[in-house]
N, C-alpha and C positions, 0 to 999 in steps of 0.2 A: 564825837568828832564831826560827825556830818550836822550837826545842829548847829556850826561854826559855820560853816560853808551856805554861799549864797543859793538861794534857791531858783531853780529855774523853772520858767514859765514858756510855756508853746502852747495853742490851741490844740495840736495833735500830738504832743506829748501824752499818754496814756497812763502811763506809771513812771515815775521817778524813783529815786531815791528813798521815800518816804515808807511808813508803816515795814521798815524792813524786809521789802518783797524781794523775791527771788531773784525777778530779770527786769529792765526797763522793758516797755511799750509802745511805740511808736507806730500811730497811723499813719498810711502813707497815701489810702485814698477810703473811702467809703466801706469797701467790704474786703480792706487787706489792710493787716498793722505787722511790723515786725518785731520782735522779742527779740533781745540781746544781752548776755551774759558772759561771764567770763571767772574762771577759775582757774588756779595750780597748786603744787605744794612738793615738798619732796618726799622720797620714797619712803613707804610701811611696809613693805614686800621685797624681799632678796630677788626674784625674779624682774627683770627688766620688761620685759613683756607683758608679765602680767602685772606691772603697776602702770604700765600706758593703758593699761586694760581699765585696771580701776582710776587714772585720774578724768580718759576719757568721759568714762558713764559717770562721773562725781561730776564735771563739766555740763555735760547734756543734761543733768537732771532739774538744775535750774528751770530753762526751757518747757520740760514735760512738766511743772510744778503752775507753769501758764498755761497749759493747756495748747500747746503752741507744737508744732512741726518742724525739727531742724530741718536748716537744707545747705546752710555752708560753716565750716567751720577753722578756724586761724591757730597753728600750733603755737605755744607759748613756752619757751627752751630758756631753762642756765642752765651750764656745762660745765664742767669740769675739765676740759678738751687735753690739757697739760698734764693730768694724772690720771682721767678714766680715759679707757680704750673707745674709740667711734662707735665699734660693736656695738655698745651699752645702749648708746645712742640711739643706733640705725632699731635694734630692738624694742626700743621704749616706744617710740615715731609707728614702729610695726604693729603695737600692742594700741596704740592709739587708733590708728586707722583701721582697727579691726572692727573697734566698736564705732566709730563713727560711718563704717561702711555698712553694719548692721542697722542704724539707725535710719540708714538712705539720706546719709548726706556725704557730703564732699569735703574734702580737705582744698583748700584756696592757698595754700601756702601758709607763711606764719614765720618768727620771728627770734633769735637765738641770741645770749647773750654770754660770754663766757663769767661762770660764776664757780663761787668754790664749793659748793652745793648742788646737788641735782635737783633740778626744778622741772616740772610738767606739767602741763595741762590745755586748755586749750579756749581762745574767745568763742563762741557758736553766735548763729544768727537762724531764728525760725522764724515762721510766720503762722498766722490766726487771724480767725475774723474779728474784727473790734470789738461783734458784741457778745463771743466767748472768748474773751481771755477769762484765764479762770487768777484769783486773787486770794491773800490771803484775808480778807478784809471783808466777808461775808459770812461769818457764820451767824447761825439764828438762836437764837433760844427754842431747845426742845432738838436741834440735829443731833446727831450722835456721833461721833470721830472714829474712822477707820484708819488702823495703821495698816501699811502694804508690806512692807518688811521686816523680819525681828529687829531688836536689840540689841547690840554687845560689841560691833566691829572694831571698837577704839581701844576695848578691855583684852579682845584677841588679838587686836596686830602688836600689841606690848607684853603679852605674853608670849607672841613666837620671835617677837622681836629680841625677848633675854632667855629665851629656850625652855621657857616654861611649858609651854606644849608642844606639839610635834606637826611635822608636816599635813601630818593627815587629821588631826583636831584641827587645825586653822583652815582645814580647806572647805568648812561651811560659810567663815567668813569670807574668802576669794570668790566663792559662786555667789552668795548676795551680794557683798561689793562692785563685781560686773557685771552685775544683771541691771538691764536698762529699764528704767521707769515709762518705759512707752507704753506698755499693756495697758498700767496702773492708767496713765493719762488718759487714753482713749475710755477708759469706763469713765472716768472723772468728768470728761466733757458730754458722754454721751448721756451723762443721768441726771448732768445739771448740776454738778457738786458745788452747795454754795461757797464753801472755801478749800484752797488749798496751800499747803506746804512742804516744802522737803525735808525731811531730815538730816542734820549734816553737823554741823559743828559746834552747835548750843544744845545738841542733845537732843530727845523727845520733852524733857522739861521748857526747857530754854524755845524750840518753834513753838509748841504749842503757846508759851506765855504770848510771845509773837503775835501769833494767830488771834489769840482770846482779847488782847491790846488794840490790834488793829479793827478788828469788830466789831469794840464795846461792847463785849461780853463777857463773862466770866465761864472759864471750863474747869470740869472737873475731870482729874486720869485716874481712873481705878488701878492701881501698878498692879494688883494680882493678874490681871485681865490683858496685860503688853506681854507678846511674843518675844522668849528671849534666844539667842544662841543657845548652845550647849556650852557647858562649863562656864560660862560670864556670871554665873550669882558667886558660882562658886573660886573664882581667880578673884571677884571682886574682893570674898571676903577674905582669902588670902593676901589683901594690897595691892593688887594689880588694878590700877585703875590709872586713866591721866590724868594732868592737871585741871582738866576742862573742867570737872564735875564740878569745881569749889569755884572756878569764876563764874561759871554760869548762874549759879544759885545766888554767888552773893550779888551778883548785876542785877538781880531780880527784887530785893528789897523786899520791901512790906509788902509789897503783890504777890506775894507768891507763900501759901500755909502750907503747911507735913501734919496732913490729920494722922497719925498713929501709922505712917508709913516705918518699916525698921532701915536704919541712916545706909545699909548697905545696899537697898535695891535702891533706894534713892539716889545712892551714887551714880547706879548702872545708867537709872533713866535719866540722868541729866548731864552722862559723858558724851564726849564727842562722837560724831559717826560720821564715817565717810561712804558717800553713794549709799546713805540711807535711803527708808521707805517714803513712800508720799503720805502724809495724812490729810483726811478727806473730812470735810463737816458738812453730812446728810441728813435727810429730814428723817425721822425715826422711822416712819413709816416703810421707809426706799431700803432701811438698813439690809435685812437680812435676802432682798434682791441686787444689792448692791455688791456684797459679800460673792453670794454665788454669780455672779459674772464677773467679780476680777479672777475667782478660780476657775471658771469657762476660758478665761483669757488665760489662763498660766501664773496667774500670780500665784505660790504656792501656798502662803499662810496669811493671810489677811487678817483682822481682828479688829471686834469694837473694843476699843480704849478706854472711852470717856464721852461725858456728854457737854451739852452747852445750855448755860444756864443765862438768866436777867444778870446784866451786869451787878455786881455785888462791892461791896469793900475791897475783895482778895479780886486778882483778877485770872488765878489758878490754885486749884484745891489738890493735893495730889492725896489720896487717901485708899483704904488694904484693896 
């Protein structure tokens, strides 16, 4: 769709549209550009609170995927106003502003629509210096790819979504889902990470194709090697999975090979995920210091993936 659409040109335009990045970029003078993003969706969590929780940090993580600093942010509402209680509301607005108060930015006001759906999320607006925004669009031949957080959140919120697990299995995916990618980005810019990306709704299959495309590179993901939830190999192969996994894969065409991966992890890694991890493409060298300071920072489980290869035929290998 967007390859329909006129393209736009500004000498301080930074990032557009293009190579499927996270957030636009805009300079606005020499050693200040601002990042701008915008996300919503409706609820994966019976809690109202804690899904303002998780659409906020799915929002900001855009942002931290630039290597960028939020500092204001725009509520984005549809309502149901005629059949859900305000409550629902005033709690969802709560859960939002908790993480964006976390984040050390501001809510600016924002904008409501009545709909027949709950919808939430939120515009942000950060800033960075022009000549680190971080991109998906560098990686090198020979870096290695660091995931910041497991696997599986799209596989667990549609199992507690039809009561297949319990409140207390799903609550490994509610702590990664609102946990902010800020840690993750500050090692990211601080080590010179040649590329980065979020994980979110094309899966870890689906960004990393992303990433390897916009680069001109080809990557390879070892799946034994990707952090997963708990019980997500295993809901997957009882059929729990969403629709995502099979658009993603077939949007990807002849770029994308299954060396001897078995069809069910492959699922996992190419389902959707919301307020996924960052993955990071480092020079080999940096890796295993790169590793120990996102877990100096709090990141709990970090992991090399995969690496980056000379552009090739495939422009992603996914293999054991």
């Amino acid at each position: 769709m967007l390859r329909e659409l006129p393209a736009t040109s500004h000498p301080d335009l930074l990032i557009g549209p293009e190579h499927f990045s996270d957030a636009g970029v805009y300079r606005l003078r020499a050693d200040l550009a601002i990042v701008q993003t915008t996300d919503f969706f409706p609820p994966l969590v019976d809690d109202p609170y804690t899904f303002g929780q998780i659409a906020a940090a799915n929002s900001l993580s855009d942002c931290y995927a630039m290597g960028a600093t939020p500092i204001t942010c725009l509520n984005i509402v549809g309502f149901p106003d005629k059949d859900v209680p305000l409550e629902i509301l005033d709690a969802i607005l709560a859960g939002g502003a908790s993480k964006v108060a976390e984040a050390g930015a501001v809510i600016l006001g924002g904008h409501s629509v009545r709909d027949a759906e709950i919808k939430y999320g939120l515009a942000v607006t950060g800033t960075v210096h022009p000549e680190q925004v971080l991109t998906n669009r560098g990686a090198r031949p020979g870096d290695v790819l660091i995931l910041t957080k497991p696997i599986g959140s799209g596989i667990l919120a549609s199992a507690a979504k039809n009561e297949k697990i319990s409140q207390d299995e799903f609550a490994e995916a509610i702590t990664v889902m609102t946990e902010l990618n800020a840690a993750a980005s500050r090692v990211a810019v601080r080590v010179g990470a040649h590329a980065v990306t979020d994980i979110t709704g094309f899966g870890l299959i689906g960004h990393a194709f992303e990433l390897a495309e916009a680069s001109s590179v080809t990557v390879e993901l070892s799946a034994s090697r990707v952090p997963l939830m708990k019980r997500a190999r295993e809901l997957a192969e009882a059929g729990v999975v969403t629709r995502a996994w099979k658009q993603t894969l077939e949007s990807l065409g002849t770029g994308y090979a299954n060396e001897g991966v078995d069809g069910v992890l492959e699922k996992v890694l190419a389902d959707a995920q919301t307020s996924g991890g960052l993955l990071l493409s480092i020079p080999a060298h940096d890796a295993e210091r790169v590793l120990t300071e996102l877990r100096n920072e709090g990141v709990a489980s970090p992991a090399a993936v995969g690496e980056v290869h000379p552009k090739s035929v495939t422009v992603l290998n996914l293999r054991p």
